[in-house]
DOKOLDO-71831 format. One record per residue (C-alpha): residue number from 1; residue in one letter; x, y, z. Coordinates in nm, 4 decimals, always signed. Example, Ala and Ser with C-alpha at 12.3 -4.5 7.8 and 13.67 -1.06 7.14 Angstrom:
2
+-----+----+----------+----------+----------+
!   i ! aa !       c1 !       c2 !       c3 !
+-----+----+----------+----------+----------+
!   1 !  A !  +1.2300 !  -0.4500 !  +0.7800 !
!   2 !  S !  +1.3670 !  -0.1060 !  +0.7140 !
+-----+----+----------+----------+----------+
END
This chain:
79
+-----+----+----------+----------+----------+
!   i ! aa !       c1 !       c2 !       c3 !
+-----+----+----------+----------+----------+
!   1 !  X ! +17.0442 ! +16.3099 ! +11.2534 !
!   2 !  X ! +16.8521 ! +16.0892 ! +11.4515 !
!   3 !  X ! +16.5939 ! +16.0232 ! +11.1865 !
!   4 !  X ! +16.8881 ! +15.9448 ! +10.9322 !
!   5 !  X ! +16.9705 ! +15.7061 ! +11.2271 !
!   6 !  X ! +16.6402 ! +15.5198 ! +11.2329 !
!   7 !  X ! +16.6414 ! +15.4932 ! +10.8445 !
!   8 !  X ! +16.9504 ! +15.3600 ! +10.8374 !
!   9 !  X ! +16.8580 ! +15.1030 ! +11.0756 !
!  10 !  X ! +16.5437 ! +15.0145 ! +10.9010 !
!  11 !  X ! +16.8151 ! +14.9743 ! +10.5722 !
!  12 !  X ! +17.0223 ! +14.7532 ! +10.7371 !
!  13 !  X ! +16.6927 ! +14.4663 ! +10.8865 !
!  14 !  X ! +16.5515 ! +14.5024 ! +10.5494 !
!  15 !  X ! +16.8562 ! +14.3978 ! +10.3930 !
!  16 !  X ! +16.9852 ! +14.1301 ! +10.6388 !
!  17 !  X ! +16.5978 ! +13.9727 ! +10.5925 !
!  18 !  X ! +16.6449 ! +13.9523 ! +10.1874 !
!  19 !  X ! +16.9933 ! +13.9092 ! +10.2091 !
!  20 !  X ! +17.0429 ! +13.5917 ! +10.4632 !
!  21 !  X ! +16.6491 ! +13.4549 ! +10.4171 !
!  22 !  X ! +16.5301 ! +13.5428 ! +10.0712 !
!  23 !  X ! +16.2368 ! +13.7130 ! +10.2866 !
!  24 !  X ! +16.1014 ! +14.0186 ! +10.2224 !
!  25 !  X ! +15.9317 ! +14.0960 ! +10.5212 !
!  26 !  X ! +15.7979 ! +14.4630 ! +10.4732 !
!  27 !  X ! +15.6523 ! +14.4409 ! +10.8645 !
!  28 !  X ! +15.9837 ! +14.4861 ! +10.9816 !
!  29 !  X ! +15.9888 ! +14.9062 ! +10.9264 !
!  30 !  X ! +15.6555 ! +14.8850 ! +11.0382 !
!  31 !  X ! +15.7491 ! +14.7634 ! +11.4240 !
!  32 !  X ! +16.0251 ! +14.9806 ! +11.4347 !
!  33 !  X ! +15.8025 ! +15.3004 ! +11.3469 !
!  34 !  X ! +15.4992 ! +15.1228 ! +11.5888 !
!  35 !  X ! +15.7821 ! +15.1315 ! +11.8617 !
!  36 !  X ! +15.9238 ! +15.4622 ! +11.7935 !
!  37 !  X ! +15.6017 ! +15.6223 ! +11.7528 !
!  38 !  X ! +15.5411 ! +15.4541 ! +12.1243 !
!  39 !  X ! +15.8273 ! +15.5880 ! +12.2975 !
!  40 !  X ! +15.7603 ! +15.9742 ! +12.1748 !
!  41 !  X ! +15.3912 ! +15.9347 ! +12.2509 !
!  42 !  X ! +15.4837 ! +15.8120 ! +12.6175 !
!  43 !  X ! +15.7312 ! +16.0892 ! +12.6460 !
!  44 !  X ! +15.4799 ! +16.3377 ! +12.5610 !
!  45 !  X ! +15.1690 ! +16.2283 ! +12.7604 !
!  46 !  X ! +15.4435 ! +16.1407 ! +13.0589 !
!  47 !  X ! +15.6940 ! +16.4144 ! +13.0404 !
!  48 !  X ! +15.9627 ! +16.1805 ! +13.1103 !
!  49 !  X ! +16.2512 ! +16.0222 ! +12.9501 !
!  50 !  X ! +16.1991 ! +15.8112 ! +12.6290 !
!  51 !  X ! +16.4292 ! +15.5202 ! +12.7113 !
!  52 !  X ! +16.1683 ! +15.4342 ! +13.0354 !
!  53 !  X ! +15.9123 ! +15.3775 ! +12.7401 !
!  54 !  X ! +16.0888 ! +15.0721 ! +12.6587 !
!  55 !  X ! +15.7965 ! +14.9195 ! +12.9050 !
!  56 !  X ! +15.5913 ! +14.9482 ! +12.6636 !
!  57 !  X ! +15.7762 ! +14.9699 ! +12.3386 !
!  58 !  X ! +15.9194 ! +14.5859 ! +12.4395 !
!  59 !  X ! +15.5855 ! +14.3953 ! +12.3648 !
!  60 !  X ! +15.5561 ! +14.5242 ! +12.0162 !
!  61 !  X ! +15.9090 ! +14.4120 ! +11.9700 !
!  62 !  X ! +15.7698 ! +14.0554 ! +12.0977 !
!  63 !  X ! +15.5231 ! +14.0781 ! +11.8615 !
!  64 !  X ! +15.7289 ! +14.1155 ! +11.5530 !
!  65 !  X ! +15.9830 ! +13.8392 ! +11.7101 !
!  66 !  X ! +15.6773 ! +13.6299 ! +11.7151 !
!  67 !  X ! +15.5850 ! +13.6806 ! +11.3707 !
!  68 !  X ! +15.8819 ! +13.5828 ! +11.2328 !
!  69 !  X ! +15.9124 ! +13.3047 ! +11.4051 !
!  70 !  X ! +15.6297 ! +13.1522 ! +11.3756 !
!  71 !  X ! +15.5212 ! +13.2454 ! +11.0102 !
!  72 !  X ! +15.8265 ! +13.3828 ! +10.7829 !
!  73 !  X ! +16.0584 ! +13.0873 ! +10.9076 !
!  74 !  X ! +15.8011 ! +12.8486 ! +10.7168 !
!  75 !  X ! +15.8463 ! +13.0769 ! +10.4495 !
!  76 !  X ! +16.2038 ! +13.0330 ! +10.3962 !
!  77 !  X ! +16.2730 ! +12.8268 ! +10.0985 !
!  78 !  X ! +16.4826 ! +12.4909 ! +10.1820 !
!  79 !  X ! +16.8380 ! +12.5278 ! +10.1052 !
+-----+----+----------+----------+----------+
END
């Protein structure tokens, strides 16, 4: 179920990027399985509860914030 979940999610950014920006931008799935491979690590080395990985799991959001901002929104054609 929760798999289905995370697929589903990664459906829905993949289309919103092609849909609204004519973007593909195939890093997208690959931050949200970077992230979600973080949080199960840290709740396997640590024993404790996933959501507190979010210390670490935030940055690698950051970094795929700062890639599209800084490269794909050049990319975007002009409208």
């Amino acid at each position: 179920m929760l798999l289905g979940g995370l697929y589903a999610l990664l459906a829905a950014g993949l289309t919103l990027y092609f849909g609204i920006m004519r973007v593909v931008m195939l890093a997208h799935a690959a931050f949200i399985v970077l992230s979600a491979y973080i949080s199960w690590r840290f709740a396997q080395v640590t024993g404790l509860d996933p959501m507190l990985s979010l210390i670490a799991t935030v940055p690698a959001f950051a970094l795929g914030y700062a890639i599209q901002r800084f490269l794909l929104t050049r990319l975007k054609p002009a409208t």
